[in-house]
C-alpha positions as a printed Julia matrix, in Angstrom:
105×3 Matrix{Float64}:
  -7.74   -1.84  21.23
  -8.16   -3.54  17.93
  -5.95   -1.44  15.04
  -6.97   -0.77  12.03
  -5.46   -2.32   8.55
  -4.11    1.19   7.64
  -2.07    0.69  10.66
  -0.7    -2.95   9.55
  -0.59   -1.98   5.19
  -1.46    1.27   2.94
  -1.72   -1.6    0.41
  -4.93   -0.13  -2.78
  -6.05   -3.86  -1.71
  -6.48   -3.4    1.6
  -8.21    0.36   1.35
 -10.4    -1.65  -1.41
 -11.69   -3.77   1.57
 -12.35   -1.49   3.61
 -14.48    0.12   1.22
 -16.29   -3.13   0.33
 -16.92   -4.23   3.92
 -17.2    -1.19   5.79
 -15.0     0.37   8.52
 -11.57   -0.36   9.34
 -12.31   -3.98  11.53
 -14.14   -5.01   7.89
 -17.58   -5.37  10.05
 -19.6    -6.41   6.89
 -17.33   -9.08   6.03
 -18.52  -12.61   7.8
 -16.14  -13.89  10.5
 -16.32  -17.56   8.83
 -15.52  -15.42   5.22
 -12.65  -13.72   7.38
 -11.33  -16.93   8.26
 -11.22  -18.54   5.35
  -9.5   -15.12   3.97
  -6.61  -16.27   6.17
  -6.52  -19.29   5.19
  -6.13  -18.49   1.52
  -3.84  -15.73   1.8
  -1.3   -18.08   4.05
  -1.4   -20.4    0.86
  -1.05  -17.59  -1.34
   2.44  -16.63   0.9
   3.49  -20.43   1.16
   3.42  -20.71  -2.47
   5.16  -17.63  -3.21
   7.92  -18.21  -0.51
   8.27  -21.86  -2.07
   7.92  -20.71  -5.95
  11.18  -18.32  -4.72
  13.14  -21.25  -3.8
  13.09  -21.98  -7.27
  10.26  -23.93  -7.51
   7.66  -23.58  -9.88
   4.74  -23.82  -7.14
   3.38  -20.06  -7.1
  -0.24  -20.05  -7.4
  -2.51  -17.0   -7.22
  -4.61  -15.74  -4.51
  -7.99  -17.3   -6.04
  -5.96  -20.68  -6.88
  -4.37  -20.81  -2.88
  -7.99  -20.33  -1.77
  -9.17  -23.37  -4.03
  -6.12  -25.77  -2.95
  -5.58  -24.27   0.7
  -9.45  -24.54   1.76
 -10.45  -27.81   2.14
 -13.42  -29.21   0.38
 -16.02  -29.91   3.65
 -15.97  -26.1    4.08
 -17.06  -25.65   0.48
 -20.36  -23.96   0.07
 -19.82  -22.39   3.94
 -18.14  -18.82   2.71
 -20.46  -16.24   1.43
 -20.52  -14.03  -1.98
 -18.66  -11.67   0.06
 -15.58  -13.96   0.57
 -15.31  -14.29  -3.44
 -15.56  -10.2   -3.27
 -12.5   -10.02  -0.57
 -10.36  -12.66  -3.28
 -10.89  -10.2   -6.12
 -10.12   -7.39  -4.68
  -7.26   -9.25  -3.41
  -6.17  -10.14  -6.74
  -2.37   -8.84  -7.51
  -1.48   -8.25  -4.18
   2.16   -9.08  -2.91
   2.92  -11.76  -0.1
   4.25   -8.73   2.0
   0.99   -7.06   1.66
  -0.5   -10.89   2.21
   1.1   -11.27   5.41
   0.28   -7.95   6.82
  -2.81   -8.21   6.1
  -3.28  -11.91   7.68
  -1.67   -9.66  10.63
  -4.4    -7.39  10.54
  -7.2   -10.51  10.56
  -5.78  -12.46  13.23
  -5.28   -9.54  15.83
C-alpha cells in the first residue's frame, strides 16, 4: 500500500502539491515530471548538506533543478514540473528528503 505524503511530511509545500496535482499519490503530476522532481530536490539536499560544511555551494531548489538535470532531458518535463519547483520554493532539506521519500516509495 502506497502512503500518502502526509504520512512522510505535514510540510505547507507538500499539502500545496497535493492541491496542485490532485490526491495524495500526486496523480496529475507526470511520472517523467516526478522524476525529475527527485532529481532536483537531491541537488537541492546535496548542496545544502555541502554549503553546511562551510562551503559556500547552497543553491536553491529552482537553481539544483537547472545544475542537477542534465541538459538532454531539457524540454522533456512539462509546465507542471515548473509548478511542483515553485511551490517547492523555501522548503527545508528535511522537508526535501522526506518528500524524495514520499516519490520514490
Amino acid at each position: 500500500m502506497t502512503k500518502s505524503i502526509g504520512y512522510f511530511t505535514s510540510c505547507p509545500q507538500a499539502s500545496a502539491l497535493v492541491q496542485r496535482f490532485g490526491d495524495a499519490d500526486l496523480a496529475q503530476l507526470p511520472q517523467l515530471d516526478q522524476a525529475a522532481l527527485i532529481v532536483a530536490l537531491s541537488g537541492f539536499v546535496m548542496s545544502d548538506l555541502a554549503g553546511t560544511d562551510g562551503n559556500d555551494v547552497v543553491l536553491s531548489l529552482d537553481e539544483a533543478a537547472g545544475q542537477f538535470i542534465p541538459e538532454a532531458y531539457e524540454g522533456y518535463t512539462s509546465n507542471h514540473f515548473v509548478d511542483a519547483i515553485a511551490i517547492l520554493m523555501g522548503i527545508s532539506s528535511d522537508d526535501a528528503t522526506d518528500i524524495i521519500h514520499f516519490l520514490t516509495q
